[in-house]
Steps between C-alpha positions, in 0.01 A plus 500: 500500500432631843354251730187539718287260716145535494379413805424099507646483177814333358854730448505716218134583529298820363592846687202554665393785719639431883652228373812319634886567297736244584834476343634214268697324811175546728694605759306846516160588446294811558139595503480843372274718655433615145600424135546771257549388111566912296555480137687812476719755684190718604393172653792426728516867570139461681555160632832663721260822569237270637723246709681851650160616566385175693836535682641111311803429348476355110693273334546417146473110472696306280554162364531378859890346491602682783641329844389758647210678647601821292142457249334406802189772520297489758357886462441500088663255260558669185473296213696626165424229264216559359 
């Protein structure tokens, strides 16, 4: 399960649009400038087109257990698990 805040909600919230990631020690957290949620290789294909074309870096999001600020996203959060 990857966990998401929704802003002024409770950890482990809906992904929302603009919405805040924060990982499972909430120790990091990250307001991506945008979310992106493909379905299929074509669909990852575009989102890394379109964050190359707006000049941000993308990052594929996990379940959040990292210590780290490695899934930290704050051009476009790429969100596989759907």
């Amino acid at each position: 399960m990857i966990r998401y805040l929704r802003v002024g909600r409770a950890r482990g919230g809906d992904v929302t649009d603009g919405g805040t990631w924060r990982n499972w020690a909430g120790n990091v957290t990250v307001r991506p400038a945008r979310w992106e949620r493909p379905v299929s290789a074509e669909g990852i294909a575009q989102a890394v087109v379109a964050a190359g074309a707006e000049g941000r870096c993308i990052r594929a999001v996990g379940s959040g257990h990292s210590f780290t600020p490695i899934a930290a996203a704050p051009g476009v959060a790429l969100d596989l698990s759907g």
